[in-house]
Each structure stands twice: as C-alpha cells, then as structure tokens.
VEXFIMAR-422332 format. One record per residue: x, y, z of N, C-alpha, C in turn; residue number from 0. Coordinates in steps of 0.2 Angstrom, whole numbers, plus 5000, padded with zeros to 4 digits. Each point is the difference from the previous one (the first is absolute). Layout:
N
n.east,n.north,n.up,ca.east,ca.north,ca.up,c.east,c.north,c.up,n
X,Y,Z,X,Y,Z,X,Y,Z,NUM
...
END
This chain:
307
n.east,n.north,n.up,ca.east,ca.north,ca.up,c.east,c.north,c.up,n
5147,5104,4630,5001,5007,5001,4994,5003,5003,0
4996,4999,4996,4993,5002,5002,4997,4999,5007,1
5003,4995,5001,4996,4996,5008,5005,5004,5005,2
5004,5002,5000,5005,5002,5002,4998,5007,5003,3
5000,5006,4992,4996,5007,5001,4994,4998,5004,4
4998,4996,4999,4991,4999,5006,5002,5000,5009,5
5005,4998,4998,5002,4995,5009,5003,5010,5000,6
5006,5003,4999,5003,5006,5000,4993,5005,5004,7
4996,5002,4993,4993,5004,5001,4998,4998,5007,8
4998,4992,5002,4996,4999,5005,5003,5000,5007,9
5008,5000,4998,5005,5004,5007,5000,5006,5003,10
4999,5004,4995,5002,5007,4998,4992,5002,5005,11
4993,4998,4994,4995,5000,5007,4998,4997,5003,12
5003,4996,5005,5003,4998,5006,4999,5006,5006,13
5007,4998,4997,5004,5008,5003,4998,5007,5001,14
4994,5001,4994,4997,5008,4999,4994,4997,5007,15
4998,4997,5000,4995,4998,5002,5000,5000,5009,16
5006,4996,5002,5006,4999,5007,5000,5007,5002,17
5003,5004,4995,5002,5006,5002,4994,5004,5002,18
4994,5001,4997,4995,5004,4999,4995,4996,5008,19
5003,4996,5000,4994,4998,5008,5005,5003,5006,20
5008,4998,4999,5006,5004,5006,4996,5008,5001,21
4999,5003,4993,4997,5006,5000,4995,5003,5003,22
4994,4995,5000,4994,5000,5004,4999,4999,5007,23
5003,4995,5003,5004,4998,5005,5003,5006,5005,24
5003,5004,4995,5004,5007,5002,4995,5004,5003,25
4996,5002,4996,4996,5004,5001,4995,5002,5005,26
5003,5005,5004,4995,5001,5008,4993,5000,5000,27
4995,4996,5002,4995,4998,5001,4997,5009,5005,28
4999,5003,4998,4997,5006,5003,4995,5000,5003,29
4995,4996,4998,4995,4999,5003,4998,4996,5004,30
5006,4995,5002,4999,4995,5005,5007,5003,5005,31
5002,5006,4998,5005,5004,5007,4998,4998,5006,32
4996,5002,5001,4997,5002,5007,4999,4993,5004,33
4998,4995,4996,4998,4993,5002,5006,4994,5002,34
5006,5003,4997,5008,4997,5002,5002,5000,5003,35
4997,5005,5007,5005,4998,5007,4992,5001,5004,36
5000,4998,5006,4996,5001,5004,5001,5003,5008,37
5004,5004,4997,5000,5006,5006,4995,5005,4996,38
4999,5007,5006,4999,5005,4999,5001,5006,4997,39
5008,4999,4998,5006,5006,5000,4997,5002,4993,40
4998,4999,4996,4997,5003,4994,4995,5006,5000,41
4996,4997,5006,4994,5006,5002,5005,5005,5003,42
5004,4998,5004,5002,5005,5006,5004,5007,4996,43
5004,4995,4994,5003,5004,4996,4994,5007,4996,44
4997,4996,4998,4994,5003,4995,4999,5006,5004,45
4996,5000,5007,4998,5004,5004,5006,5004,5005,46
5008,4999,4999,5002,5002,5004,4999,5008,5003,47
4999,5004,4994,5000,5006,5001,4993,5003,5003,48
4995,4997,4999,4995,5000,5002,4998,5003,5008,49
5000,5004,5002,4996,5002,5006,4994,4997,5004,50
4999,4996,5007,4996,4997,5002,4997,4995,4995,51
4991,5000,4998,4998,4995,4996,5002,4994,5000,52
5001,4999,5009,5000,4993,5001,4993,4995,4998,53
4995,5000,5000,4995,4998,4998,4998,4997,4995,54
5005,5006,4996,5000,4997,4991,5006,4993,4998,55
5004,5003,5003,5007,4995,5001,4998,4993,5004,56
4996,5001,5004,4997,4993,5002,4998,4997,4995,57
4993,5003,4997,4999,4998,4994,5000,4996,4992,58
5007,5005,5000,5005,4996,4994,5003,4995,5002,59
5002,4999,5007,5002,4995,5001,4997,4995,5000,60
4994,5001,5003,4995,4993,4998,4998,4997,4995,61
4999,5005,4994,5000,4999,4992,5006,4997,4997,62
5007,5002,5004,5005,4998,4995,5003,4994,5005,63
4998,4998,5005,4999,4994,5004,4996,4994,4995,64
4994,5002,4999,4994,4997,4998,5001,4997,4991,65
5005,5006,4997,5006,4996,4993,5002,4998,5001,66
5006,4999,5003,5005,4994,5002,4997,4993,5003,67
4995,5003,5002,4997,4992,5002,4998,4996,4997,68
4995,5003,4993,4998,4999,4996,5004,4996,4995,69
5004,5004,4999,5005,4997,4996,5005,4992,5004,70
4999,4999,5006,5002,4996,5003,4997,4992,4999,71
4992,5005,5001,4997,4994,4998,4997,5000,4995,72
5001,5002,4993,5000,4998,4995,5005,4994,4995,73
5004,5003,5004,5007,4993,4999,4998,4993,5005,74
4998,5002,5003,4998,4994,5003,4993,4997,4997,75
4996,5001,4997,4997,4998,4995,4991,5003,5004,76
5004,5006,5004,4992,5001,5004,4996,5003,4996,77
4993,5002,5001,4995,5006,4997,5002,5007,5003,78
5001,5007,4996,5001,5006,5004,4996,5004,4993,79
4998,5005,5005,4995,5005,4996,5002,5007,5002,80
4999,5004,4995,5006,5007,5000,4994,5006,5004,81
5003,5002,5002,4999,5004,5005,4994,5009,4997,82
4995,5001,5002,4998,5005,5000,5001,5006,5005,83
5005,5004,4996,5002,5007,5001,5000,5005,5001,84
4992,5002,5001,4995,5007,4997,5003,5003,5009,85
5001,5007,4999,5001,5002,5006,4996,5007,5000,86
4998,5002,5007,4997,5007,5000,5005,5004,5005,87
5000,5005,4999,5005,5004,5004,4995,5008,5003,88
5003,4999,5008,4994,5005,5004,5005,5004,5002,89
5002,5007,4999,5004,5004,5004,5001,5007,4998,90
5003,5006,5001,5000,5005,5000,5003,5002,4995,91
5001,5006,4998,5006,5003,4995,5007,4998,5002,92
5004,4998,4996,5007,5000,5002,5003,4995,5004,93
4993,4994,4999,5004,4994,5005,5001,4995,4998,94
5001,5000,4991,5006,4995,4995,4996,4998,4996,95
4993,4999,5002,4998,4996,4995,5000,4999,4993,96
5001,5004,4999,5002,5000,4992,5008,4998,4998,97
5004,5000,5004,5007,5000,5000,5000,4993,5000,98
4995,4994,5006,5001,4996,5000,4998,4997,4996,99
4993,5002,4998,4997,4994,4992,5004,5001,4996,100
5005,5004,4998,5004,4999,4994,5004,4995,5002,101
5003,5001,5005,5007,4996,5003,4998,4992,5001,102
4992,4997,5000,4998,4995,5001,4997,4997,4992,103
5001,5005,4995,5000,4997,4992,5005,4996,4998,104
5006,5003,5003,5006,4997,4998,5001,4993,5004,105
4999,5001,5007,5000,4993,5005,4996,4996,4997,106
4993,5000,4996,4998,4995,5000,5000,4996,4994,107
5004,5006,4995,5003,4996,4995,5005,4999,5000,108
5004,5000,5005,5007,4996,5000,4996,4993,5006,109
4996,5001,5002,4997,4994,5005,4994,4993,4994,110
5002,5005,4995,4994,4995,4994,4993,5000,5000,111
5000,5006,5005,4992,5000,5000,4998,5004,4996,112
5003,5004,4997,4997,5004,4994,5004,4999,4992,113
5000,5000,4994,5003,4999,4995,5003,5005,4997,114
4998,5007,5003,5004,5006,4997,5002,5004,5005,115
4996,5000,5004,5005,5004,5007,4998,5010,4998,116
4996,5001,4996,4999,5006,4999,4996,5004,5003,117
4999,5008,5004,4995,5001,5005,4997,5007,4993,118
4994,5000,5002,4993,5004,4997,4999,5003,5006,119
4999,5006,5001,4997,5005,5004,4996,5004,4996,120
4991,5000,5005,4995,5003,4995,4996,5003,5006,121
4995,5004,4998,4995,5004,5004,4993,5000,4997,122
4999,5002,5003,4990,5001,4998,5000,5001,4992,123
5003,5007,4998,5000,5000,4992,5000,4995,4996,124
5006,4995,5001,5003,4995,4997,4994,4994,4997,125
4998,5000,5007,4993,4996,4998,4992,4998,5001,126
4999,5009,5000,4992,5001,4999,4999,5006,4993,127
4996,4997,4996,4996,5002,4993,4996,5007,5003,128
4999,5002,4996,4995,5006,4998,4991,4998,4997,129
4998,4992,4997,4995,4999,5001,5001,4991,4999,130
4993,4997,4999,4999,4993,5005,5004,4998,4992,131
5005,4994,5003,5004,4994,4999,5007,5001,4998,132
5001,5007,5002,5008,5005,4999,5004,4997,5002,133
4996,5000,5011,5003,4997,5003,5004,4995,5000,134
4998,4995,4998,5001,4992,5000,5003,4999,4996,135
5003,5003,4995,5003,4999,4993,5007,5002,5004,136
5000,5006,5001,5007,5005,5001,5001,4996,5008,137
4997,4997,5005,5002,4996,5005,5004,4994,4998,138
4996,4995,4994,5001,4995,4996,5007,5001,4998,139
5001,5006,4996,5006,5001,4997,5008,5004,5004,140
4998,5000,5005,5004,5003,5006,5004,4992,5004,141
4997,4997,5002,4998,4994,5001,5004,4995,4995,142
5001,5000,4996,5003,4995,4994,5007,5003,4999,143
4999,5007,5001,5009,5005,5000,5003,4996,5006,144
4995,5001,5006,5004,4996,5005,5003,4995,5001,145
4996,4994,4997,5000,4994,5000,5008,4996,5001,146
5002,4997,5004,5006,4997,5000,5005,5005,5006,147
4995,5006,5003,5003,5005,5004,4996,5001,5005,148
5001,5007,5002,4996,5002,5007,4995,5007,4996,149
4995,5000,5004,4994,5005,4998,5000,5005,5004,150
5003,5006,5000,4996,5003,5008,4997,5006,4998,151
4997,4998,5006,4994,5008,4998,4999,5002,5008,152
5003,5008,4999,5001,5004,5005,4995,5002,5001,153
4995,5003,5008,4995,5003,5000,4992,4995,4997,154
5001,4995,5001,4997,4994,4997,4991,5000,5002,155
5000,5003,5006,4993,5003,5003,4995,5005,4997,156
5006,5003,4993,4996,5005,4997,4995,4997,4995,157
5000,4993,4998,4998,4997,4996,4991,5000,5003,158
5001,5000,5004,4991,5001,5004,5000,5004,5003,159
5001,5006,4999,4997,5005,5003,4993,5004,4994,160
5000,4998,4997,4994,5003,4994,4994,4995,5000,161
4998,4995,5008,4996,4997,5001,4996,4995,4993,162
4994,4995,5000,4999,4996,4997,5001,5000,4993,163
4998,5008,4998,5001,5003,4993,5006,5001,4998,164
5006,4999,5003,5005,5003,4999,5004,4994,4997,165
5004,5003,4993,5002,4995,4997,5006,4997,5003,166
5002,5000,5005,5008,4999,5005,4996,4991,5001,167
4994,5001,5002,4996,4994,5002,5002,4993,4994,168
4999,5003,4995,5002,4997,4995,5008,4997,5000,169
5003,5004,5000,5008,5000,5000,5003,4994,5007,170
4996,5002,5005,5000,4994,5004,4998,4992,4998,171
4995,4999,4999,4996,4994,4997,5006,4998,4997,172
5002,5004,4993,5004,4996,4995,5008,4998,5003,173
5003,5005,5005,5004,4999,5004,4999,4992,5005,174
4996,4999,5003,4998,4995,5004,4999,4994,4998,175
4998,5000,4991,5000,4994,4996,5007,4997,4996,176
5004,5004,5000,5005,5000,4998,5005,4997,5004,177
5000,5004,5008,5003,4997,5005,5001,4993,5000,178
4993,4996,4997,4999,4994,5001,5002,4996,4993,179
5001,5002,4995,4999,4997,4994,5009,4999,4999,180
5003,5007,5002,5008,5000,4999,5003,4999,5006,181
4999,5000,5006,5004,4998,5007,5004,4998,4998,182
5005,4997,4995,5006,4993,5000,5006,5005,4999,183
4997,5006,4996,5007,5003,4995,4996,5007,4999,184
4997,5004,5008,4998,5006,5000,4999,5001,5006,185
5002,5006,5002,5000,5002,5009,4997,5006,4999,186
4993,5001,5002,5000,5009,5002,4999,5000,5007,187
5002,5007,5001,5001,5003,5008,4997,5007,4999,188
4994,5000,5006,4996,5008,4999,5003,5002,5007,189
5002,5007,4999,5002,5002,5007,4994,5006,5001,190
5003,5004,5005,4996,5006,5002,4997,5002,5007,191
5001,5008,5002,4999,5001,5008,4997,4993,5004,192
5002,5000,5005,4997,4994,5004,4993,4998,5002,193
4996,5008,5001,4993,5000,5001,4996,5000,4994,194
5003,5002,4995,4995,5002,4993,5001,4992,4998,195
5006,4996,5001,4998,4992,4996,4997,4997,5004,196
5001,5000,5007,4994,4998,5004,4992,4999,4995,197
4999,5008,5002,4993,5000,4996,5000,4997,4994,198
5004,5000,4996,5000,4995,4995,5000,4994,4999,199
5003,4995,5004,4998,4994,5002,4992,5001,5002,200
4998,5003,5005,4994,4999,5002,4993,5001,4997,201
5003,5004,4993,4997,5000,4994,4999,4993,4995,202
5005,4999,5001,4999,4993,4994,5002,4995,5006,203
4995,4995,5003,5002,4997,5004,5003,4993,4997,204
5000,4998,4994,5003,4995,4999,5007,5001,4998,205
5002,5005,5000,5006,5002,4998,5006,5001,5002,206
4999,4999,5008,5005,4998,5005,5004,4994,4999,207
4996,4995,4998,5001,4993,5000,5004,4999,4996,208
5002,5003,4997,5002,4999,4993,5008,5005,4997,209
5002,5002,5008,5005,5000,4999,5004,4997,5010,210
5004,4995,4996,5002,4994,5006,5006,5007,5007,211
5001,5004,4995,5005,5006,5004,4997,5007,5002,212
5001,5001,5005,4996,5009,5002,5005,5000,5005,213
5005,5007,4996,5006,5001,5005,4996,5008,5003,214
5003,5001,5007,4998,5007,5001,5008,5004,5001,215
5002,5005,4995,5007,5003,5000,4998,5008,5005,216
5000,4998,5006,5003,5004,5005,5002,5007,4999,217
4999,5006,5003,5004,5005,5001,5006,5000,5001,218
5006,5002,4999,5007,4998,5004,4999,5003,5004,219
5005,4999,5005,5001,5000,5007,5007,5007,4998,220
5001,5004,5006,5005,5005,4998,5006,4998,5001,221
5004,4995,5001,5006,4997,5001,5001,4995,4992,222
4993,4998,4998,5001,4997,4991,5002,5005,4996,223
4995,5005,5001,5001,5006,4995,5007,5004,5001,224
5004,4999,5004,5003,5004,5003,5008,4994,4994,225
4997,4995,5001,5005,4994,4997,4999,5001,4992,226
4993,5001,4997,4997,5002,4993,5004,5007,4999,227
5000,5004,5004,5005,5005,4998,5006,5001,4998,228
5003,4997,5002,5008,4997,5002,4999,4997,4993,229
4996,4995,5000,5003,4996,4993,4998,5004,4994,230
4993,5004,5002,5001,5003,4993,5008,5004,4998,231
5001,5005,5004,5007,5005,5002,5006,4995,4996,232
5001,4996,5003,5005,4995,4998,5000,4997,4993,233
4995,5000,4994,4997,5000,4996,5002,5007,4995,234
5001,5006,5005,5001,5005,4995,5006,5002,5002,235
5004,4995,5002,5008,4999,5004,4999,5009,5004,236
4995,5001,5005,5001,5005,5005,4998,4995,5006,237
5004,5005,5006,4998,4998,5006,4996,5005,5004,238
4999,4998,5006,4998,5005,5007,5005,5002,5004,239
5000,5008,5003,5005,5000,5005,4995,4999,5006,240
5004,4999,5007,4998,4998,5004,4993,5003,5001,241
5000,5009,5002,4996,5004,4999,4995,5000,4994,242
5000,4996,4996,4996,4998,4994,4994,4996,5002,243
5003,4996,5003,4996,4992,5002,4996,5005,5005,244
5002,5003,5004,4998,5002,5007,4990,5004,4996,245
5003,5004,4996,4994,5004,4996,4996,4994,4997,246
5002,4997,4996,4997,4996,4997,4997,4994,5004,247
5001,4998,5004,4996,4997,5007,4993,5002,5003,248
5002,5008,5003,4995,5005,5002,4996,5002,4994,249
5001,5001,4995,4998,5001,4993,4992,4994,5001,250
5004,4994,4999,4996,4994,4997,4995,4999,5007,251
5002,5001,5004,4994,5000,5007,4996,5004,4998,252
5002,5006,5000,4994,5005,5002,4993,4998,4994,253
5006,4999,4994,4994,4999,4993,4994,4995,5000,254
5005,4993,5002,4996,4994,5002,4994,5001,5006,255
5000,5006,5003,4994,5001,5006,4994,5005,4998,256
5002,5003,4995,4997,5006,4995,4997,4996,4995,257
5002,4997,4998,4998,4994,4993,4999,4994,5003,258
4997,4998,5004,4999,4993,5001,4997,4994,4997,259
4995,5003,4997,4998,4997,4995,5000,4998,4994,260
5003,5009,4998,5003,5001,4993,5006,5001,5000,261
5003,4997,5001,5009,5002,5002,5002,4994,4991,262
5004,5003,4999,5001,4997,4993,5010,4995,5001,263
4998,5002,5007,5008,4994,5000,5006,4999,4997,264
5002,4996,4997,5007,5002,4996,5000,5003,4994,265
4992,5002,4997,5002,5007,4996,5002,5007,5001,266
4995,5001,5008,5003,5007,5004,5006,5000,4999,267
5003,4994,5004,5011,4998,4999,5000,5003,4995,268
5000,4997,4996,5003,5000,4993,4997,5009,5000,269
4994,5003,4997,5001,5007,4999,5005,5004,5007,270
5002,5000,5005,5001,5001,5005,5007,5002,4996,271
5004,4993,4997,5007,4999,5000,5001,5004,4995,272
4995,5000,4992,5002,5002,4995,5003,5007,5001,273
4993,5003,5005,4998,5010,5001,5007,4999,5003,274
5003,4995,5005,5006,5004,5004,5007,4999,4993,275
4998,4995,4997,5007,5001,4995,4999,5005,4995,276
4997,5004,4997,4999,5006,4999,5002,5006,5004,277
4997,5000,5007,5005,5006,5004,5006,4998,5002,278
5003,4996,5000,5005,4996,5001,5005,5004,4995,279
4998,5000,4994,5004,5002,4993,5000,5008,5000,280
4994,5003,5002,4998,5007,5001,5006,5001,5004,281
5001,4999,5006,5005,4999,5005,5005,5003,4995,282
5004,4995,5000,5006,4997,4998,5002,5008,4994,283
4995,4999,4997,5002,5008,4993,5002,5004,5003,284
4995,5001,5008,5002,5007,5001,5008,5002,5004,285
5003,4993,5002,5005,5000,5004,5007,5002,4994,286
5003,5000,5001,5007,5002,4998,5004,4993,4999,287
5002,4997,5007,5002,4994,4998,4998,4994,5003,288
4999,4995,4996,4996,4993,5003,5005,4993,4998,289
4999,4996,5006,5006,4992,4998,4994,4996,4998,290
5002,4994,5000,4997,4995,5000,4995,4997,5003,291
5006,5001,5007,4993,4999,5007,4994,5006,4999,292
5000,5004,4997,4994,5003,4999,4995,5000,4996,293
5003,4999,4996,4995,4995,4992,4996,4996,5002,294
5002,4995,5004,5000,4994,5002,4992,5000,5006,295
5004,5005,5005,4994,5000,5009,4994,5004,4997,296
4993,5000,5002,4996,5003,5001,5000,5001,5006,297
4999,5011,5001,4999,5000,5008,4993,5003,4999,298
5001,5000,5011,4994,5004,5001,4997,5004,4996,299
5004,5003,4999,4996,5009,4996,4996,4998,4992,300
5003,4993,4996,4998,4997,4996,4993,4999,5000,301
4999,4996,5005,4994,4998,5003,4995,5005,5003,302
5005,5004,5005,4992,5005,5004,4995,5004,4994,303
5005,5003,4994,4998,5003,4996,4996,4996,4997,304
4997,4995,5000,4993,4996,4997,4998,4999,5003,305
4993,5003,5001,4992,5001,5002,4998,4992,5000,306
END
C-alpha cells in the first residue's frame, strides 16, 4: 500500500513537473524577439512613423543584422562578442533626437542588448557637484540608475565649457570610464547643436573613439515637415484644408530661411499646430452653427493668425 502511495505521489510529480516545462516552453522569449526572423520588418515597423533619419535606420539595421547573426553563430558553436552601443547625436532643435533614444531603449531590449530597456534623460545639473568629489559620486550614481538602459544627456558640450577648472571636466572622465567598465548592459548617447559637439570632441580627443556611432540629425526639408505636420494633425484627429496646407507651406519656407541655423523643426510644427487648434476653437464659439467637417479641418485663417 505504501509502495503504491509512493509510485501515485511520483505520477502526480511527474505530471506537475511535464506540465510546468509545457509552461516555460509557452512563454515568449522577449528578448530573443528580434533575433527570430531575419528580415528587416521589425525595424521598419519600429520606425515606421519616423520622418527621413535614413542614416539612423541604416544603422539599426546593421546592429540588429549583427544579433541575428550572432545568434546564428552561437548555435553553431562559434565565438560572438556583444556589440558596443555608445552613440552621439549632432543636430539642431526639433530633429528627434530625443524621440529616437527613447524609441531605441525599447529596440534594444527587445533586441537583448539591454536587460531593462529603460531611458534616463539628464543635463549638466544632473551630473556636476558644487565642490571636488560631488561630481563623481552623483555621475557614478546617475550611471548605476541607468544601468541595463540608455543614458542621455542633452546639451552634452556643456559639460566643458567651464575649462580645466571646471567640474564638467570631472563628470566626463567618470562618464568615459564607465563607458568601458559597463558597455554590455549600458548605452549612453550625448547629443547637441552640431557645432558646439564638434568643439567638444575636439576637446576631449580621446573621446571620439569611444563612441562606434556619430549620427548627424539634419534639418528637415519642407516637404518632411509638411509630412510631420499632417501626422501630428491626425494625432489630434484634425485635418488641413486645401488652403491650410497652401499657408503652412509658405509659412515653413519663409521661417526655415529666417532661422536657418536655429530653426527648431518639428517643434515650430508642433507650436504652429497647437496656436492654430486654439484659433480654430476661438473660431468656431464665435460662429452660430458648426458640423463636423468643421471640428475636424483646420483653415487658412487658423494658421495665418499665428505669427
């Protein structure tokens, strides 16, 4: 009887046992997603919305080429070593960069190259002290927040502007040594104007080197923007009428030749859209009666009236 109960218990965990691996088995590999098929369509999808930043897209693809292959040849019994992902970003206001390191935390931990996939956005504040060893400590510990994500720091060039004395100087060194200690399961990306990171490079000369990526995020072009605008509009489920697009066209020219420098790109959009959906509504109160199709178009008058 007894031998009996034993054999029963050892079916029973059997079974519990069968069951619990069907279960694991089950379970979507999240971090090996992107490594399952060996097309492209994963990236294309990521960035479908994206406006130009061909560059960047090239890019990812050759990082997320360069997993799948890895993993190819790991099953095949070869050597493969993980990939160093430090990026710098050179470009103007309002030409994504911040949209896309966010958008690039998430790819790289569904691609397994990061373990949490979560993005840190910081500035000079973040990680320079008020007196010697402040710095190092509050970069160290910025740094460790980040760990297993993305780091970025916006304006990155401001870290040296307060020359040899200046504690930024500090906050770099600790930054550059970190770069190297956690590259497996730590990505930072310093972006900022194009000229100012220049001189920034060329301040710290070793520190070019040290990041394998330097994208330069372009001004849009006024056929992008014109496409940025639309998409935002359709996001706040409004459209353009004919005579809308015509304004906003003439609008984005003139500004991009007035600001060429500092033209702030799909943020002007974006402020541009906001002020017209505000006169848009002013509009509409003061009329008597309005349909749908009215709710819905933005017109010229919506637009001209923003400067």
């Amino acid at each position: 009887m007894e031998t009996q109960l034993m054999r029963s218990k050892s079916n029973q965990i059997n079974i519990i046992l069968q069951d619990r691996k069907e279960e694991i088995k089950a379970i979507p590999n999240k971090q090996n997603r992107f490594a399952e098929s060996n097309s492209f369509k994963h990236i294309d999808s990521e960035f479908s919305s994206f406006v130009g930043l061909h560059e960047l897209k090239q890019k990812i693809k050759e990082v997320y080429a360069t997993v799948v292959i890895n993993e190819k040849r790991k099953q095949a019994g070869l050597s493969c070593s993980k990939q160093v992902l430090h990026m710098l970003f050179k470009g103007n206001p309002g030409t994504g960069k911040t949209t896309v390191a966010r958008k690039l935390a998430k790819i790289y931990f569904d691609m397994g190259q990061l373990s949490k996939g979560h993005f840190i956005e910081a500035e000079r504040a973040d990680l320079v002290g008020e007196y010697i060893g402040q710095t190092a400590q509050k970069t160290r510990a910025l740094i460790q927040k980040a760990m297993g994500g993305i780091l970025f720091i916006d304006e990155a060039y401001s870290l040296a502007r307060g020359g040899e004395k200046d504690f930024g100087k500090e906050a770099i060194d600790t930054l550059v040594k970190h770069m190297e200690d956690y590259q497996n399961d730590f990505v930072l990306i310093l972006a900022g104007y194009p000229s100012e990171m220049e001189r920034f490079l060329s301040l710290n000369p070793g520190l070019k080197s040290r990041f394998p990526f330097i994208l330069d995020f372009q001004n849009y072009e006024v056929s992008q923007l014109m496409e940025i605008a639309t998409q935002m509009a359709a996001e706040r489920e409004y459209r353009f009428t004919k005579e809308a697009r015509y304004e906003l066209r003439e609008r984005l020219t003139r500004k991009m030749q007035e600001e060429e420098r500092n033209f702030s790109n799909a943020r002007y959009v974006r402020n541009v859209i906001e002020h017209a959906i505000r006169m848009h509504a002013v509009r509409l109160l003061t009329e008597e009666h309005f349909t749908t199709h009215d709710l819905i178009h933005l017109t010229r008058e919506d637009l001209s009236s923003n400067n």
